[in-house]
C-alpha positions in Angstrom: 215.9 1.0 137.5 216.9 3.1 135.1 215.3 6.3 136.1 216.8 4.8 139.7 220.3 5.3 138.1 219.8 8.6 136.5 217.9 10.3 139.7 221.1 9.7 141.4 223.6 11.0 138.5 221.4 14.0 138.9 221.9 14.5 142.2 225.6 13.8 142.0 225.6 16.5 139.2 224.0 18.9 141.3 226.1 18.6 144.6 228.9 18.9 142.4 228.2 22.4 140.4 226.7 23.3 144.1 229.9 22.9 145.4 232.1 24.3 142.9 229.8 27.7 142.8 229.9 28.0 146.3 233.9 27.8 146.1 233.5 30.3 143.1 231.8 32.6 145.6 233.8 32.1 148.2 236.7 33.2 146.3 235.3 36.2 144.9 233.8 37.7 148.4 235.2 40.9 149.1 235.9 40.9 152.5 238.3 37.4 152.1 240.2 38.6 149.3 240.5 42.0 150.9 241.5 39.7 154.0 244.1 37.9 152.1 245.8 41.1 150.7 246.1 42.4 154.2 248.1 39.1 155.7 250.6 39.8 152.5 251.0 43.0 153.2 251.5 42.7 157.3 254.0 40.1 156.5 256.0 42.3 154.1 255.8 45.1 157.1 257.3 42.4 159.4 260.1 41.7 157.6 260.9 45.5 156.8 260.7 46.0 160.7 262.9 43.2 161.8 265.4 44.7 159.1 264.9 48.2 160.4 265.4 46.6 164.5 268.8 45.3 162.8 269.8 48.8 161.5 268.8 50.0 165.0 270.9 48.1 166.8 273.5 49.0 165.2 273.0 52.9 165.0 270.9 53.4 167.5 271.5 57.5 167.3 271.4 57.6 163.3 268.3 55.6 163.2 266.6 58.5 165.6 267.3 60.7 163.1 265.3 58.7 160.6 262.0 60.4 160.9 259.3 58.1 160.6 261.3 55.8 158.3 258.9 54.0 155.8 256.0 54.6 158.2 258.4 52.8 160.8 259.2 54.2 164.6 261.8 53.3 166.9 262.3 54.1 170.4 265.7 53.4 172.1 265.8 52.9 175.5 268.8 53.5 178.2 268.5 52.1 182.2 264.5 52.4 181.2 264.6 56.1 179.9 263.3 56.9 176.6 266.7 58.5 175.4 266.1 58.6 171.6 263.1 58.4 169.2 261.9 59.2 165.6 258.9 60.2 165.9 256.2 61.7 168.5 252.8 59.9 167.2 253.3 57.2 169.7 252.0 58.1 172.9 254.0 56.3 175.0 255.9 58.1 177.8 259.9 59.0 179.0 260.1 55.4 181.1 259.1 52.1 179.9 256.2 50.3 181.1 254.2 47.3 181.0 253.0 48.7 177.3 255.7 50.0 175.6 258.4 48.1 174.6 256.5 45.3 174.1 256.5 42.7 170.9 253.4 41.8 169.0 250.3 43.6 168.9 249.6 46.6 171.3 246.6 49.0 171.9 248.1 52.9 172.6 245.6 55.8 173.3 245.6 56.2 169.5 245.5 53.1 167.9 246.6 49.9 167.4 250.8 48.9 166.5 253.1 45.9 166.0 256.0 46.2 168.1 259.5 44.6 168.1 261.9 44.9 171.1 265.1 43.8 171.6 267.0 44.0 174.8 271.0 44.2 175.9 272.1 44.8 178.7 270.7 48.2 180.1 269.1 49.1 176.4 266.4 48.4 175.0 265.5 48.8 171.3 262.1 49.2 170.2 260.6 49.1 166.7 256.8 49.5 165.6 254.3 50.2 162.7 250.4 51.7 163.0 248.3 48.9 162.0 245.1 51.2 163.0 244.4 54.7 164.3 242.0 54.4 167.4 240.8 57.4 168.4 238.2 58.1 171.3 236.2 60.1 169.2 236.5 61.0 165.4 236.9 64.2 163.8 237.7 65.9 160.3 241.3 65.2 161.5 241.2 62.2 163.2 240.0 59.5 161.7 239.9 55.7 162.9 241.1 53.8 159.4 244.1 51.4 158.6 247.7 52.8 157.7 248.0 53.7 153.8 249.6 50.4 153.5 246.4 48.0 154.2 243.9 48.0 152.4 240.7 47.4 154.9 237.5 49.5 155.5 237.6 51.6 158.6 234.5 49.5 160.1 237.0 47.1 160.4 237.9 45.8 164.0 240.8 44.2 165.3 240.3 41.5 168.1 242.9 39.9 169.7 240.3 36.5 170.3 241.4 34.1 168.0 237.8 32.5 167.6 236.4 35.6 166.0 237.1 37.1 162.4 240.0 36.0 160.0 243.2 35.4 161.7 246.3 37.1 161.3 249.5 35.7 161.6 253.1 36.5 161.5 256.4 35.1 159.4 256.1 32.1 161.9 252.6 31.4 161.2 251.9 32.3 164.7 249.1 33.9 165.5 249.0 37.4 165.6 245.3 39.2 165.8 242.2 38.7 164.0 240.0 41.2 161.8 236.4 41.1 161.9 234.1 42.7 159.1 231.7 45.5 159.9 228.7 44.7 161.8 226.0 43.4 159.1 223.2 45.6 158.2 219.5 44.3 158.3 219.8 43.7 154.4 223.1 41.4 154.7 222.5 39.7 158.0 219.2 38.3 155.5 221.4 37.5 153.4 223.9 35.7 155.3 220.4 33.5 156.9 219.7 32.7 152.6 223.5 31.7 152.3 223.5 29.6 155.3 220.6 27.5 154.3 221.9 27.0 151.0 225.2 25.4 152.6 223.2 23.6 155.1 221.6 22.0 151.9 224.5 21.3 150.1 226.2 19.8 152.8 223.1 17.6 153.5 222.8 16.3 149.8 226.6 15.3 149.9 225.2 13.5 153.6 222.1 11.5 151.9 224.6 10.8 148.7 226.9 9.3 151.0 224.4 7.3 152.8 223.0 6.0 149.6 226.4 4.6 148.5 226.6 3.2 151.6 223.6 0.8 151.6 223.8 0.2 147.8 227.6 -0.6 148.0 227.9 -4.7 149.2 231.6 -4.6 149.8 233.2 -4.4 153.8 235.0 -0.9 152.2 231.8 0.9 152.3 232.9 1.4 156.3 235.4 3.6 154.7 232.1 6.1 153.8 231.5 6.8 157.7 235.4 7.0 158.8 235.8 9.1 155.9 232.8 11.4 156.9 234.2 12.0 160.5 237.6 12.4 159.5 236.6 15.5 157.0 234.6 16.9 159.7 237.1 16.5 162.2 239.4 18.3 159.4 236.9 20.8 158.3 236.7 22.0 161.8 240.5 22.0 162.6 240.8 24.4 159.6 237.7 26.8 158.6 237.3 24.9 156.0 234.4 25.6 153.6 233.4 28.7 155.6 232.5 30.5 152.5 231.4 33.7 152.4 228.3 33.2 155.5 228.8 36.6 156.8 229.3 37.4 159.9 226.1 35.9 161.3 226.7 32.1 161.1 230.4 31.8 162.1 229.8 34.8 165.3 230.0 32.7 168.5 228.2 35.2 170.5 225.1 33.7 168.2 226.2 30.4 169.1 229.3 28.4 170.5 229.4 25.6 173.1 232.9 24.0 172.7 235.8 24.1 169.9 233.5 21.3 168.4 231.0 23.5 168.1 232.6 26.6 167.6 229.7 28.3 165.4 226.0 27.7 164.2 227.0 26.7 160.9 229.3 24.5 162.3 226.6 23.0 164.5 224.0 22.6 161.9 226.5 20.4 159.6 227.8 18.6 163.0 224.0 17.4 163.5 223.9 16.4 160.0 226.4 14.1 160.1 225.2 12.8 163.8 222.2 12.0 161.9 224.4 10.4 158.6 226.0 8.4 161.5 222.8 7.2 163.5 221.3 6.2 159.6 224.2 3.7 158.9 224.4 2.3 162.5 220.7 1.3 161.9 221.1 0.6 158.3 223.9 -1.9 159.4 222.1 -3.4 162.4 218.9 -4.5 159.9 220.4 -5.8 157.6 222.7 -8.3 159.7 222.5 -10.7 162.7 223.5 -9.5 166.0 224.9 -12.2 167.9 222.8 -12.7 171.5 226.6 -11.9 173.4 226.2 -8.4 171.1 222.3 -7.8 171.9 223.3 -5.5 174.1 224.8 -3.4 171.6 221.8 -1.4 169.8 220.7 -0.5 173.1 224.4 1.0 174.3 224.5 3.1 170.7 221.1 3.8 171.4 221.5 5.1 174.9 225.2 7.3 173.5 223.5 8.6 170.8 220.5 9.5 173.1 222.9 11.8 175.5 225.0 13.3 172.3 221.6 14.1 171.2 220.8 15.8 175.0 223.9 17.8 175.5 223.8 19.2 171.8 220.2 20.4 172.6 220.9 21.6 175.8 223.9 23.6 174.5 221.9 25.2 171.2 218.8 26.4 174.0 222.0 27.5 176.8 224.9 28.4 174.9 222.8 31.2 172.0 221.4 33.7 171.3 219.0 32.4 169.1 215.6 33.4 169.9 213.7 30.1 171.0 211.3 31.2 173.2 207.3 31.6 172.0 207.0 34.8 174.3 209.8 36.8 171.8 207.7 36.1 169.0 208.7 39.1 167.0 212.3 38.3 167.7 212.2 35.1 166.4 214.4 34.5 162.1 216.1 32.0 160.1 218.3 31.0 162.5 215.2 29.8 165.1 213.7 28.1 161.9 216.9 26.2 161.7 217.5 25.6 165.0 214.2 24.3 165.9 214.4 21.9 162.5 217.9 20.3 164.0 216.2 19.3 167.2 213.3 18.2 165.3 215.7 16.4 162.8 218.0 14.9 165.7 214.9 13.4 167.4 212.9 11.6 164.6 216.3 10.0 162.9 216.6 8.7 166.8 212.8 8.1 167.7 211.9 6.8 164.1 
């Protein structure tokens, strides 16, 4: 009994510094804190520009005169003629168009901008800043990397699909953009495989601790173990939470993504973890009580759910990925078939057992 006792303090102990070093890691990864320093930024460059759209309005001619002010442009526009300006590195033309004025983020010919137009009457004031150069093709001269003022590497991308990368958003909290980190090498995307199966295994010790609890603990709160399980998840997947530094890899939905549910591979390998958390109490409570004969029926109806969750989860990790699961791409196959093919083989024996 003893060595019961201290086999579980010792798992509790090692979920727990688990978890605190992956936080640790998290918040020392590069490309978050790099991340982080960019939305500060942005939003300091939003408020300077809704400042410099007041000056505008107000001196429309004097603030033409401003060249470039504080890496800021302004266009003013009269009956849809481009009638004054500060600056020619905006290639936008003489009338406005569908592009320019616009407000939020635009793609020009030579890179990416935040805009801010304001209309009255027959003019129309225009204020933006370079978030990115863009160019077609690079060259000693022109280069595709960030203004001075943001601090990202140039293999950077901007997205405007707010289920890839780190979103951006504005004063508001409104979302703006998102940036995605360079594509992985062979080295890191390895890496990012090693980092995901540690997670996985984190998450699934807190899982079999919780599931413990649950049958040791006697009392009609243990049903607070399960709600409170679903109710992180359901939270952890509203908000990125404990993302951690995966890498590009695990969190891509072109690897994997059915529904905002399962938005990710990461995210589906803890969702089947606590599907299987779930089915284990369900059977846990029907053994060791007395079903009523007007309740018979219900094993077999959580049987027969859990049965199609199982189906459509399976059906969407072979339809809705990338991963390689096919014998004929042998060569193709990595981590994330190892892991994928464990799930299903996970889902089906906690079901089947």
């Amino acid at each position: 009994m003893r060595w019961f006792k201290n086999k579980w303090l010792f798992l509790v102990i090692l979920a727990v510094a688990g978890t605190v070093t992956a936080i640790v890691a998290n918040n020392s990864d590069r490309f978050s804190v790099k991340t982080e320093s960019f939305q500060n930024e942005f939003l300091q460059k939003e408020h300077a520009l809704k400042a410099f759209l007041g000056q505008c309005r107000s001196h429309p001619y004097t603030a033409s005169n401003k060249k470039k002010f504080n890496s800021l442009y302004y266009h003013y526009y009269k009956n849809d003629s481009l009638l004054y300006w500060n600056s020619n590195d905006l290639p936008v033309g003489r009338f406005s168009d569908l592009h320019y004025p616009a407000n939020g983020v635009i793609h020009l010919q030579n890179g990416w901008y935040y805009a801010l137009s304001e209309k009255a009457g027959n003019s129309t004031h225009c204020v933006s800043f370079l978030i990115k150069h863009d160019y077609p093709y690079e060259n000693p001269d022109l280069k595709n990397v960030f203004q001075d003022d943001f601090e990202l590497d140039k293999n950077t991308t901007i997205s405007l699909d707010q289920t890839e990368g780190i979103k951006i958003t504005d004063e508001q909290g409104k979302y703006i953009f998102s940036v995605i980190a360079s594509p992985a090498s062979d080295e890191s995307s390895a890496f990012s495989q090693w980092m995901l199966l540690y997670y996985c295994a984190l998450f699934a010790l807190w899982m079999v601790l919780c599931l413990a609890l649950f049958r040791k603990w006697s009392s009609p709160l243990r049903w607070l173990i399960p709600l409170a399980i679903t109710g992180f998840k359901v939270y952890a997947l509203s908000t990125g939470l404990f993302h951690f530094n995966l890498g590009s890899g695990a969190l891509d939905p072109s690897i994997y993504a059915t529904n905002k549910w399962f938005p990710n591979f990461y995210e589906y390998l803890t969702n089947v973890l606590v599907i299987c958390t779930l089915i284990l109490i369900l059977e846990q409570t029907l053994r060791s009580s007395i079903v009523p004969k007007k309740l018979a029926y219900l094993p077999l109806l959580g049987s027969i759910l859990f049965w199609l969750l199982i189906r459509d989860v399976t059906e969407g990790l072979v339809e809705n990925s990338s991963i390689p699961l096919s014998i004929d791409r042998l060569f193709s196959l990595n981590g994330y078939t190892i892991l994928a093919v464990f799930s299903i083989g996970l889902l089906l024996y906690v079901l089947y057992r």
